[in-house]
C-alpha positions as CSV (number, residue, x, y, z in Angstrom):
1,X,104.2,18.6,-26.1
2,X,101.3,21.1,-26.3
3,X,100.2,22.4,-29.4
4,X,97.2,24.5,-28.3
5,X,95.4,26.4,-26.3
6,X,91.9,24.7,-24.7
7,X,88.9,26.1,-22.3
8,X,86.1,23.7,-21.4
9,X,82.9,25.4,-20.7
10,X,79.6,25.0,-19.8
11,X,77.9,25.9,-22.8
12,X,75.5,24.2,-25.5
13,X,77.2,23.0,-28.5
14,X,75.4,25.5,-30.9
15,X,76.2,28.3,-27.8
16,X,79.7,27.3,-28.2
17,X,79.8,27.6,-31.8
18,X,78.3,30.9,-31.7
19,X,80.3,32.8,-29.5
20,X,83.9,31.0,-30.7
21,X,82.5,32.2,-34.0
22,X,82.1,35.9,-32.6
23,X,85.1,35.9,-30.2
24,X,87.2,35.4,-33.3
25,X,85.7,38.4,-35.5
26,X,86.3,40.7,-32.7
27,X,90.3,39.1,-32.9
28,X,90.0,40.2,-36.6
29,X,89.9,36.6,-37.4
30,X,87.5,35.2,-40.2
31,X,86.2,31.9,-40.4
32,X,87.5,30.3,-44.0
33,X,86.7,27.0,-43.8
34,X,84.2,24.8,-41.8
35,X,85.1,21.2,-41.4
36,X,82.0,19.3,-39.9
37,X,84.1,16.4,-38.7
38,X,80.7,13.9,-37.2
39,X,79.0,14.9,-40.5
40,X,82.2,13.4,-42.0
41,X,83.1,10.8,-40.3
42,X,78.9,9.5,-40.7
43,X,78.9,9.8,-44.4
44,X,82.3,8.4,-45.2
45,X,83.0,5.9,-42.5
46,X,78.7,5.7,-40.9
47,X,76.6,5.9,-38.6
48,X,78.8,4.5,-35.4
49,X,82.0,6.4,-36.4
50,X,80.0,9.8,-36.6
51,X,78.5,8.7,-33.3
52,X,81.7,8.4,-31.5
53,X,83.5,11.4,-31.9
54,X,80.4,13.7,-30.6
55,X,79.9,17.1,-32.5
56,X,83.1,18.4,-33.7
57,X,83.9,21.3,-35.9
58,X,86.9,22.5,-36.9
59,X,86.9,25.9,-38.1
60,X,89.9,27.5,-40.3
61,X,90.8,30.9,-39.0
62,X,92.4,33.5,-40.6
63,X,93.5,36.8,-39.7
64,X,94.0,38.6,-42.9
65,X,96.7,41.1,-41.9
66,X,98.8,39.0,-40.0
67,X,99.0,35.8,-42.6
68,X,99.5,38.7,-45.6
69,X,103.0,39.8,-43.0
70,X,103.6,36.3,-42.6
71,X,103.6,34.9,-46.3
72,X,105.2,38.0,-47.0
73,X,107.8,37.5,-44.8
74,X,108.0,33.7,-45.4
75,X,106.1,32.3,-48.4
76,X,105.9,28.7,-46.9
77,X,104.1,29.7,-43.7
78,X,101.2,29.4,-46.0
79,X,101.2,25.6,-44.9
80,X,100.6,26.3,-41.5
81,X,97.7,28.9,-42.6
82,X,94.4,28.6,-41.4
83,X,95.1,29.0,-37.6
84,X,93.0,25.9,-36.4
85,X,90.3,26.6,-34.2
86,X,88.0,23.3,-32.9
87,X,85.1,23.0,-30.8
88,X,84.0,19.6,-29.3
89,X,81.9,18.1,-27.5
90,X,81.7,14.2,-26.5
91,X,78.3,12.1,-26.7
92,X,76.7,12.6,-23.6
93,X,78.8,15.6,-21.9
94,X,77.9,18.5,-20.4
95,X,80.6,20.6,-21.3
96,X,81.9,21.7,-24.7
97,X,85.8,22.1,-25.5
98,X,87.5,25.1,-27.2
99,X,90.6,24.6,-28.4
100,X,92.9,26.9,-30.9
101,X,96.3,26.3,-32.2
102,X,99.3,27.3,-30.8
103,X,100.7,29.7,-33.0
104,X,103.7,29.4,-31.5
105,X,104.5,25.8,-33.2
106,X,105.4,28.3,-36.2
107,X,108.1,29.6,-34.4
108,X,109.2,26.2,-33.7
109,X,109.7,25.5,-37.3
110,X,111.1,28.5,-38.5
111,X,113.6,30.8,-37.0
112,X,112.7,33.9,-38.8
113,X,112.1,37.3,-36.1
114,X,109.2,38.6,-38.6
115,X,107.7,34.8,-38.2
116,X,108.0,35.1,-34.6
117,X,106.3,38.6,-34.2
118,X,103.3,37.0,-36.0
119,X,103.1,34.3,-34.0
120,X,103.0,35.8,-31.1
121,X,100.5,38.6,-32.1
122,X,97.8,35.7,-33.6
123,X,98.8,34.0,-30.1
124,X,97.6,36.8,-28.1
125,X,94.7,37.2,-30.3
126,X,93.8,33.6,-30.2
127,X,94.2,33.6,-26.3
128,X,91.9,36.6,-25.7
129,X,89.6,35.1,-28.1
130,X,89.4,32.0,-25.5
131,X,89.0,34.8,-23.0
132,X,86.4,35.8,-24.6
133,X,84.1,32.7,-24.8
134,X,85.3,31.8,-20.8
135,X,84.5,35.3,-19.4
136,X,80.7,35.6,-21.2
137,X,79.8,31.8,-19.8
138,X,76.7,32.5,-17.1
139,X,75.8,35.9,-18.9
């Protein structure tokens, strides 16, 4: 089963960061929350376990508009809300990976048409976002 959508690119980990960070404003999406998951990991579980997962960040997306029709619509969709967005990048690699949510796991869960037109606008938006970051790599 896949639950999101992924690009691996050629590009710094701070590079990376920068332009998921700006490919999702131009989606309309804001960055909520920051989750520094090696920064974590290192002060909760050490040095080694912050070590082995690389740099990770998970940033909570949100586009305001679209989660205001979707609560609206179905108050408990506010459980699926941030729309998930990581980037990663393994000790040692070359490459960093994007990779957002899948809005359409909502539509898995809930069978409501206003849900599903939600879902697949943040899709789109979370997909061109990834198009984005792919199509500025080498400029």
């Amino acid at each position: 089963m896949t639950y999101t959508h992924a690009i691996t690119v050629p590009l710094s980990w701070q590079d990376a960061v920068e332009r998921t960070r700006g490919a999702l404003a131009e989606q309309g999406f804001g960055v909520l929350t920051e989750i520094d998951v090696k920064a974590t990991f290192t002060q909760k579980l050490g040095q080694e376990a912050g070590a082995s997962v690389g740099d990770y960040i998970i940033l909570g997306a949100c586009n305001p508009q679209l989660a205001q029709r979707g609560i609206t619509a179905e108050p408990q969709l506010g459980a699926l809300l941030p729309c998930n967005v990581v980037v990663r990048r393994a000790p040692a690699a070359t490459e960093t990976t994007i990779e957002a949510i899948d809005p359409q796991t909502m539509v898995k869960l809930s069978q409501s048409d206003a849900t599903r037109e939600v879902a697949n606008e943040a899709d789109a938006r979370l997909q061109a976002a990834l198009k984005e970051i792919s199509g500025t790599v080498g400029t």
